[in-house]
C-alpha positions as CSV (number, residue, x, y, z in Angstrom):
1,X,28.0,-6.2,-5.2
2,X,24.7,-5.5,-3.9
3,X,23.4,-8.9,-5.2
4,X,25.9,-10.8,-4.0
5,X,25.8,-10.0,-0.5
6,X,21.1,-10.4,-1.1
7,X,22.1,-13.8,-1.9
8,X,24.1,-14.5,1.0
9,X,21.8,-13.3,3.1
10,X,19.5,-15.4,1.4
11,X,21.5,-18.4,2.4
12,X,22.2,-17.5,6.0
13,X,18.2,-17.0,6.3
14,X,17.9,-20.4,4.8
15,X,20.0,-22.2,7.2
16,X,18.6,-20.4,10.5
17,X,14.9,-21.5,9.1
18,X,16.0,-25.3,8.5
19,X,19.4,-26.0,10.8
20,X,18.9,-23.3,14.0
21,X,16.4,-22.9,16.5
22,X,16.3,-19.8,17.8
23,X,14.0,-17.8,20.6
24,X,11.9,-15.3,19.3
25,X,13.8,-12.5,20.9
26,X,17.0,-13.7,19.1
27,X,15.5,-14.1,15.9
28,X,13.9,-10.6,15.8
29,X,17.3,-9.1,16.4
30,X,19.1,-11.1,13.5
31,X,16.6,-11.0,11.0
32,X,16.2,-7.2,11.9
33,X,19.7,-6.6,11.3
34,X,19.9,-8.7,8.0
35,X,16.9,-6.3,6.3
36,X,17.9,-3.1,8.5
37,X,21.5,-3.8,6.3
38,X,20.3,-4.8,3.1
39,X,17.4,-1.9,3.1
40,X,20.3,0.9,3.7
41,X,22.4,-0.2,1.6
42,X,20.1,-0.4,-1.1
43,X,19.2,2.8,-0.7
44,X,22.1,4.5,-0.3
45,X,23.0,3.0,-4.0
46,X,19.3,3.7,-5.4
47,X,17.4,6.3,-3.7
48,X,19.8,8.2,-1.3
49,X,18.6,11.5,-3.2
50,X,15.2,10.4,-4.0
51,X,13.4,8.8,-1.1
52,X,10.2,9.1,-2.0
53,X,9.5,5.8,-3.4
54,X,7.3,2.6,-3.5
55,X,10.5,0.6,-1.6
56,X,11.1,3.1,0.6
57,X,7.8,4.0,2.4
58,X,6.5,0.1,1.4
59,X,9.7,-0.6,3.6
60,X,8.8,0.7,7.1
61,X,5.3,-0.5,6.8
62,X,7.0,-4.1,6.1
63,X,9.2,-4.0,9.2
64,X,6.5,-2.9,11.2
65,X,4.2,-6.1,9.8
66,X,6.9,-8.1,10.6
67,X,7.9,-6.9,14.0
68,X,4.9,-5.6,15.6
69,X,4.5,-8.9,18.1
70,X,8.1,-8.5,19.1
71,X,7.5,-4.5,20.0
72,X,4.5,-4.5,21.4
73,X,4.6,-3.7,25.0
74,X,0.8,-4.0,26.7
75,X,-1.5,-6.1,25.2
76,X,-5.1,-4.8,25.0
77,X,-8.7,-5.4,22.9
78,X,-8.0,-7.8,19.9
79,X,-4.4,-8.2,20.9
80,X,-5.5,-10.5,24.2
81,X,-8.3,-12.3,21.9
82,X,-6.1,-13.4,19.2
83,X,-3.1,-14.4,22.0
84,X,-6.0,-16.6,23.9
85,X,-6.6,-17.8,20.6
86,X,-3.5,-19.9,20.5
87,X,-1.8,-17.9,18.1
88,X,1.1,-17.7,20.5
89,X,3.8,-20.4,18.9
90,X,6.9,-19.2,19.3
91,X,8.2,-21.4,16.6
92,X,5.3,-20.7,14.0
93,X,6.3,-16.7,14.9
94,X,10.1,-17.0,14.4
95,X,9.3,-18.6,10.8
96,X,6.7,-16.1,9.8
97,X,9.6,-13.6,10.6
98,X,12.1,-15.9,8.5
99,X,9.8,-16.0,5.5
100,X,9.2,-12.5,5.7
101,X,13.0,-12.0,5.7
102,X,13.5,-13.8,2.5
103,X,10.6,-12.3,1.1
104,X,11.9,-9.2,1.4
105,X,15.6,-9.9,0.3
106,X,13.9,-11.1,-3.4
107,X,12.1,-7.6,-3.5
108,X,15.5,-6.1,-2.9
109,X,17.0,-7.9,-5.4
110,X,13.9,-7.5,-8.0
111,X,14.5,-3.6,-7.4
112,X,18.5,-4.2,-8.0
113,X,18.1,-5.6,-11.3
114,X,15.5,-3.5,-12.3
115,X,17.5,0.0,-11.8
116,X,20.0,-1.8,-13.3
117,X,18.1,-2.4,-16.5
118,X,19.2,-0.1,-19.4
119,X,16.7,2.7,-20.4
120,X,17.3,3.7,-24.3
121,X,15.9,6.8,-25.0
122,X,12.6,6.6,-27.0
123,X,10.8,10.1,-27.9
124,X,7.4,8.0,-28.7
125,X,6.7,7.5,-24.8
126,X,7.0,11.7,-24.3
127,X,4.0,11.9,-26.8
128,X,1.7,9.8,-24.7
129,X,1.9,12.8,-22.1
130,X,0.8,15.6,-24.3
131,X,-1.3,18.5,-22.9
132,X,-5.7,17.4,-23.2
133,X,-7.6,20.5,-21.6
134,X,-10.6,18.3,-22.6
135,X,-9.6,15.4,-20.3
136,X,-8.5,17.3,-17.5
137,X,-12.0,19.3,-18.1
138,X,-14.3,16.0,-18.2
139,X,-12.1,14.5,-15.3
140,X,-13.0,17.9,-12.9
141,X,-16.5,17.3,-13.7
142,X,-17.1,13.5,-12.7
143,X,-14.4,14.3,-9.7
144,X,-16.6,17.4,-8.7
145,X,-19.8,15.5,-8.7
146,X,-18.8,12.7,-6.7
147,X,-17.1,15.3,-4.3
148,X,-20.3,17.1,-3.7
149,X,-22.2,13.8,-3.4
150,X,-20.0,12.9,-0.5
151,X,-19.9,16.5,1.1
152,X,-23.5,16.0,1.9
153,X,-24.4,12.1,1.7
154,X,-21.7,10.5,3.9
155,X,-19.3,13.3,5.6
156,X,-21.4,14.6,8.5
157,X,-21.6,11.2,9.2
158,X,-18.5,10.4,9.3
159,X,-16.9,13.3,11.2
160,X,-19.4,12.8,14.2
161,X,-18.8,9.2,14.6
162,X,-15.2,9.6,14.0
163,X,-14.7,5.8,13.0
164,X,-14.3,6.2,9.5
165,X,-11.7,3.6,8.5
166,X,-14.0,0.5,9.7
167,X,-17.0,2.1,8.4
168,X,-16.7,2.9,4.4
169,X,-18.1,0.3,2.6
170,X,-18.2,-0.5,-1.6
171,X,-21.4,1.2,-1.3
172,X,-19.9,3.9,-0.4
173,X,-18.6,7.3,-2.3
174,X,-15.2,7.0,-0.7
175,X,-13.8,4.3,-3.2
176,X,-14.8,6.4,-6.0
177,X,-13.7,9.9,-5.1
178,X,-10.3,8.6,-3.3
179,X,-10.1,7.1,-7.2
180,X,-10.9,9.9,-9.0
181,X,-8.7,12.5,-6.9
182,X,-5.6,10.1,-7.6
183,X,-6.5,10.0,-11.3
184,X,-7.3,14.0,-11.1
185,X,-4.1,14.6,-9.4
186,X,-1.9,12.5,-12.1
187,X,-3.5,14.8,-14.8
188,X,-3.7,17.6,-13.2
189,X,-0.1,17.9,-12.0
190,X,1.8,16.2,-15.0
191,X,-0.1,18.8,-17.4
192,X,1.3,21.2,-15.3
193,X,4.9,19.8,-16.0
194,X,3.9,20.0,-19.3
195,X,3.2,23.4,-19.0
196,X,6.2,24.4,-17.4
197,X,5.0,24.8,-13.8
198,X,7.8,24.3,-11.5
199,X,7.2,25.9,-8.2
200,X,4.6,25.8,-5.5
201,X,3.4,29.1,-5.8
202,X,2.8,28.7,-9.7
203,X,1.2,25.6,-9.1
204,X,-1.4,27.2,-6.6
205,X,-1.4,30.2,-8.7
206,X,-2.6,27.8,-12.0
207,X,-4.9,25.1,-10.0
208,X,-5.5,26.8,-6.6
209,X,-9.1,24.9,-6.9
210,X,-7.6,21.7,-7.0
211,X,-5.8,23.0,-4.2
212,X,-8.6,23.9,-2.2
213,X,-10.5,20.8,-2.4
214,X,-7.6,18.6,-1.8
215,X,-6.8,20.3,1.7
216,X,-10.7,20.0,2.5
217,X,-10.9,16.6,1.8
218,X,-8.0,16.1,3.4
219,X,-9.2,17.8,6.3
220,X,-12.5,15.4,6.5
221,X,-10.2,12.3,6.2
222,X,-8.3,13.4,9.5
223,X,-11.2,14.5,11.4
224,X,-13.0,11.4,10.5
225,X,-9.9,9.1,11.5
226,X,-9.8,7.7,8.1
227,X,-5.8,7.4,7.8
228,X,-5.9,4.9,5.0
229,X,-8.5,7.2,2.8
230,X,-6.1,10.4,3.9
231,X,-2.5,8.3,2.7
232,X,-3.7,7.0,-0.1
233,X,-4.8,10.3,-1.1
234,X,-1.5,12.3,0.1
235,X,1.3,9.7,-0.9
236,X,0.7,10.2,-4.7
237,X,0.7,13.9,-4.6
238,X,3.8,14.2,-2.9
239,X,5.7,11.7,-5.3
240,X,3.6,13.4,-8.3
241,X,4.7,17.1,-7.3
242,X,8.3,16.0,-6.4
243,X,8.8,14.3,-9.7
244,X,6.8,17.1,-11.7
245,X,6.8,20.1,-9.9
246,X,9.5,20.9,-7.4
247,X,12.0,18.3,-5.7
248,X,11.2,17.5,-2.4
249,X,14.0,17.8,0.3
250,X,14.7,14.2,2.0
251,X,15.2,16.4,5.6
252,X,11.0,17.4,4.8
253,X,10.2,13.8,4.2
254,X,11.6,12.5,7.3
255,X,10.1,15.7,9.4
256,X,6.5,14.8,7.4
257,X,6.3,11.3,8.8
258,X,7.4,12.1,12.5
259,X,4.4,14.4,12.4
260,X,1.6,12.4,10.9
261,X,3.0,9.4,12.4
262,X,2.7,10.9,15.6
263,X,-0.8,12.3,14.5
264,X,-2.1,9.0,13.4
265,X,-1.6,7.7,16.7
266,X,-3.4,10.4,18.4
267,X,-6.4,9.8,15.9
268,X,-6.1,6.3,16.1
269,X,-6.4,6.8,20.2
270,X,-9.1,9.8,19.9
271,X,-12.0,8.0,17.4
272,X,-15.1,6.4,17.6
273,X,-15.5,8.5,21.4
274,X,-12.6,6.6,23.2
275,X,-10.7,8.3,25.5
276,X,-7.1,7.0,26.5
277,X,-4.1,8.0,29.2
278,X,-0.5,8.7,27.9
279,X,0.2,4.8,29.0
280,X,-1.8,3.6,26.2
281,X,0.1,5.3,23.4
282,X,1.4,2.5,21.0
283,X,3.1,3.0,17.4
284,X,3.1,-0.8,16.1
285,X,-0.7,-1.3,17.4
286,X,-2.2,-1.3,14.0
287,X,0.3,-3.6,12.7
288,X,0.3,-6.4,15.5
289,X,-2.3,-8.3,13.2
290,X,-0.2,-8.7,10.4
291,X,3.1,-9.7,12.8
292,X,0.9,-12.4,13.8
293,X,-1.1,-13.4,10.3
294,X,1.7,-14.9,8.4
295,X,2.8,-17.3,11.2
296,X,-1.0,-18.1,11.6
297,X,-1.1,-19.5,7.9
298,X,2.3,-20.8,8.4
299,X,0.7,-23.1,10.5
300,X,-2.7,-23.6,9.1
301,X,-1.6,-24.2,5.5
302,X,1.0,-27.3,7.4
303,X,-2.2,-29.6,7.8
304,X,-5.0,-27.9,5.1
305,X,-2.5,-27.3,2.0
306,X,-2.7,-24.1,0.0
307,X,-5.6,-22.2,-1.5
308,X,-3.3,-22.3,-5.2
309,X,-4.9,-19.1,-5.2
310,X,-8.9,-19.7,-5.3
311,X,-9.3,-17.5,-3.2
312,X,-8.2,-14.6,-5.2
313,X,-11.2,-15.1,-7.9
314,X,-13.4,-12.6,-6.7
315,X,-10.5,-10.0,-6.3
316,X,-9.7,-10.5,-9.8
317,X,-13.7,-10.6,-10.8
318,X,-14.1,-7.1,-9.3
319,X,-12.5,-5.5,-12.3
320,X,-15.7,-5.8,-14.3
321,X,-18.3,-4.6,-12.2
322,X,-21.3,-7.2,-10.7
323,X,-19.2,-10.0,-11.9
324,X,-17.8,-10.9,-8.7
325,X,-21.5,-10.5,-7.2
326,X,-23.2,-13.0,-10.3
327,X,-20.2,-15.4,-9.9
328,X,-20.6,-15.5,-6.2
329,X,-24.2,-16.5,-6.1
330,X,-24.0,-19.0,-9.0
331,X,-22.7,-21.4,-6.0
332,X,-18.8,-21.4,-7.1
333,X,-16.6,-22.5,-4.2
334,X,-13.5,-20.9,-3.8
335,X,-11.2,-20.6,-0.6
336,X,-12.6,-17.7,1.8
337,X,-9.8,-14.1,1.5
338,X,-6.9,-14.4,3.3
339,X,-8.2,-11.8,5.7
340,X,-11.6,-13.2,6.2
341,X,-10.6,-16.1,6.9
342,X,-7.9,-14.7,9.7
343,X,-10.9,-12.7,11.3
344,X,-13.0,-15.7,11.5
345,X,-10.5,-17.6,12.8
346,X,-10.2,-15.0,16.0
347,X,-13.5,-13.7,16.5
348,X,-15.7,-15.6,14.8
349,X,-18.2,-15.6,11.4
350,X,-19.9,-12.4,12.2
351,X,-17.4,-10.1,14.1
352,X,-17.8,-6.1,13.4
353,X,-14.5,-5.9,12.7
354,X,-11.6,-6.7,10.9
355,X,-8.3,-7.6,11.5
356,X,-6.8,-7.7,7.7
357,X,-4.2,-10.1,7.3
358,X,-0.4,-9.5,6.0
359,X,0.5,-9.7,2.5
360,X,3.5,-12.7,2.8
361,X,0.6,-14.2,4.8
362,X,-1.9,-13.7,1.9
363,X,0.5,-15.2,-0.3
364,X,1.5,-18.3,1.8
365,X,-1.8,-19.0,2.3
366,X,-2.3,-19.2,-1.7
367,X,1.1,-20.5,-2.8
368,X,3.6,-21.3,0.0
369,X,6.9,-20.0,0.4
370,X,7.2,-20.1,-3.3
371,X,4.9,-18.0,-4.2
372,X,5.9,-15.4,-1.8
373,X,9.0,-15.1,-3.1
374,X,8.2,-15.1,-6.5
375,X,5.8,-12.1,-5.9
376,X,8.1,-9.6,-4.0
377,X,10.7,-10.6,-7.1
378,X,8.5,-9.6,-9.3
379,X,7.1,-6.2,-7.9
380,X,10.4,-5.0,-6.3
381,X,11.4,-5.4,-10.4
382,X,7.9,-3.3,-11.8
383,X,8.4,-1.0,-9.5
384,X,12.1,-0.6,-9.5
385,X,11.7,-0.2,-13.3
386,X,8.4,2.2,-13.4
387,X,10.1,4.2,-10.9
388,X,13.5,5.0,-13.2
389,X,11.0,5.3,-16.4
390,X,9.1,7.9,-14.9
391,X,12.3,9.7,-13.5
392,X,14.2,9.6,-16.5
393,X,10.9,11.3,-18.0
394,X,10.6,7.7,-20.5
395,X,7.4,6.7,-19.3
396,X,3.7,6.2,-20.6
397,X,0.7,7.4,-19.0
398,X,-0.1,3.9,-18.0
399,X,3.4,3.1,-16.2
400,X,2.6,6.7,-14.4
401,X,-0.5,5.7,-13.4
402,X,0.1,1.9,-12.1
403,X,3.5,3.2,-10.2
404,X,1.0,6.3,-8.5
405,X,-1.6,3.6,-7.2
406,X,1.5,1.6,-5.8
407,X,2.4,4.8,-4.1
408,X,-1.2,5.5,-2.6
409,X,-1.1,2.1,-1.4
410,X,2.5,1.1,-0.3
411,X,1.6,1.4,3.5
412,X,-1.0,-0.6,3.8
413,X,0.0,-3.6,1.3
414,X,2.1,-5.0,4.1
415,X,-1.1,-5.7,6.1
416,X,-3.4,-6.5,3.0
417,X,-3.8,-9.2,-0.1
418,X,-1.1,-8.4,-3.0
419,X,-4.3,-8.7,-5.1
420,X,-6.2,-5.8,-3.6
421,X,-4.4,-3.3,-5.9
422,X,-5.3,-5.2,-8.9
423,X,-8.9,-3.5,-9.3
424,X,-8.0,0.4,-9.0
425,X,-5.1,0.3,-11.4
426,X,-7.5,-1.4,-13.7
427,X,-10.6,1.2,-13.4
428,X,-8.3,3.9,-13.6
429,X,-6.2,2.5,-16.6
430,X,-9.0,1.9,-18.6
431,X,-11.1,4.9,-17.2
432,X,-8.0,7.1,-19.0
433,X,-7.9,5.3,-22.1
434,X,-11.7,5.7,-22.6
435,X,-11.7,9.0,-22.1
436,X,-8.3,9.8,-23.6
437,X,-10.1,8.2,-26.7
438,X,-13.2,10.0,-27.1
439,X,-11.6,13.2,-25.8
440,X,-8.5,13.8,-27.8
441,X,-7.5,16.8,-29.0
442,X,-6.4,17.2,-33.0
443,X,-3.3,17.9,-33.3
């Protein structure tokens, strides 16, 4: 039933993009009624006891990429410079929304048919999760090192200037530890299944270290206005502990992302020294890039043609460390990142900041509107199908770990490249089975 009515949605997008001209305002309200339906009445099928979910928290960040322009009441700082930039066609804008919309629709059905694919039970996946003291041990170690380097290399720093998201860089400690505390949380709290730990208190009780430094680190994210670093730390632990550990309550998720909603804006307003008046407050602000991006290659890609993804080389590269960096300056020509590219467009080769891009934009720039519909397909169908393997307790390590880093990075992959993810589910997947190797236990 569900799929029929995701097709003929898919059809009535179709003819508004190619028969109907429509304003922006009118366009907005249909294509936000057309994924508003099809989103709830997915999840009322899917996930109505079980919220927490790629789909579902990968969902409002989508909307928001896609309606940001529409929402946003006063335009200030980048928004003025990329509107007096000329990326102000209504047209171009109503399809970016249109593309987004059947986008979407194809993850929705790629997450239909992949809870609707047939689990058989298979003990052999339940030994892949056995107990390894020696792993969790090692893992502590590395994870405790690269915490302390951080503590006293980069978090003063941080904290004062209070700018952290546009400051971390790959020379950084951040990647590494926000890498290792997602690994170190998957090990440490599915051992605790393992163990029989089912409640909060005996999970504190058992790992109240990990404990500890989580809500310090935690702490230095917020302080420091690093919201991405802080999500993509948070997200997985709260799917991990309510798939592992104890259920979490839907009324506590909603409750959780009033507040740090509302607290991201604050921090979002408060960093770097700013100071702003209650007229400023804006919930859409970070996402009015990424309304914009994907009519901006919409556009572009009409009179350049498509990347046919070149410019994803060096994202794929950066599994194997320095390769990107030697590729790069043997004088190989590939198609500038979706996002550079966007930023350059707007503020020019050597602006301080960034604006990202969007992820249908990323992948219209690449492919075209093929390729973005191909893509949501195919991860609303992994992650449909990692997410009923892991709750039907069927899953490897490997499916737990890839469907965690989707997790840590579901809010932001709306406003990023779809390849971005690519490089920490492959250091951490192969990170494991090196370890795993040398490390395991005799039975």
């Amino acid at each position: 039933m569900i799929s029929s009515l995701l097709f003929f949605f898919f059809i009535v997008v179709l003819l508004i993009a190619n028969y109907v001209s429509f304003s922006l305002a009118s366009a907005s309200i249909i294509t936000l009624v057309i994924n508003g339906y099809v989103a709830v009445r997915y999840f009322l099928k899917y996930r109505k006891s079980d919220v927490i979910c790629f789909e579902f928290f990968f969902s409002i960040a989508f909307f928001l990429s896609i309606y940001a322009y529409f929402f946003e009441i006063t335009s200030s700082g980048y928004s003025e410079s990329i509107i007096l930039k000329g990326i102000n066609n209504e047209a171009y804008i109503v399809k970016g929304m249109v593309v987004s919309t059947f986008s979407y629709i194809m993850m929705i059905m790629g997450c239909c048919i992949g809870n609707k694919k047939i689990i058989k039970k298979n003990q052999s996946y339940r030994y892949t999760l056995l107990y390894n003291k020696r792993l969790e041990v090692i893992v502590f170690v590395i994870y405790i090192i690269i915490y302390l380097l951080f503590l006293v290399q980069e978090a003063p720093y941080y904290i004062q200037n209070r700018d952290a998201d546009n400051q971390f860089t790959s020379a950084s400690w951040v990647p590494w530890l926000v890498m290792l505390q997602n690994f170190f949380s998957i090990i440490v709290i599915v051992n605790s299944n393992l163990r029989d730990i089912n409640t909060f208190f005996a999970f504190f009780k058992k790992k109240y270290i990990y404990c500890i430094l989580l809500f310090f680190l935690s702490l230095i994210f917020l302080v420091a206005g690093a919201r991405h670093m802080f999500l993509t730390v948070f997200l997985p632990i709260v799917f991990l502990y309510s798939i592992y550990i104890q259920k979490v309550k839907t009324r506590y998720v909603f409750l959780g992302l009033f507040i740090f909603w509302f607290l991201f804006v604050v921090i979002r307003m408060t960093r770097g020294g700013e100071t702003y008046s209650s007229e400023d407050v804006n919930f859409v602000s970070d996402f009015f890039p990424a309304s914009l991006a994907t009519s901006f290659f919409i556009e572009y890609t009409q009179s350049h043609g498509y990347t046919l993804g070149s410019n994803y080389l060096f994202y794929v590269l950066s599994i194997i460390p320095f390769l990107g960096g030697l590729i790069s300056q043997s004088g190989v020509v590939v198609a500038k990142s979706s996002a550079q590219f966007f930023t350059e467009s707007i503020f020019g080769a050597n602006s301080p900041t960034g604006l990202g891009t969007s992820m249908v934009g990323d992948l219209y720039y690449s492919f075209g509107l093929v390729g973005a519909v191909v893509v949501f397909f195919i991860i609303g169908y992994l992650v449909s199908w990692m997410h009923k393997r892991i709750t039907n307790s069927m899953a490897s390590i490997y499916i737990i770990i890839i469907y965690t880093i989707f997790i840590s990075e579901c809010f932001f992959m709306p406003r990023g490249s779809v390849v971005s993810i690519i490089r920490p589910i492959s250091l951490v997947c192969i990170t494991y089975f090196i370890l795993n190797t040398l490390l395991k236990e005799k039975k």
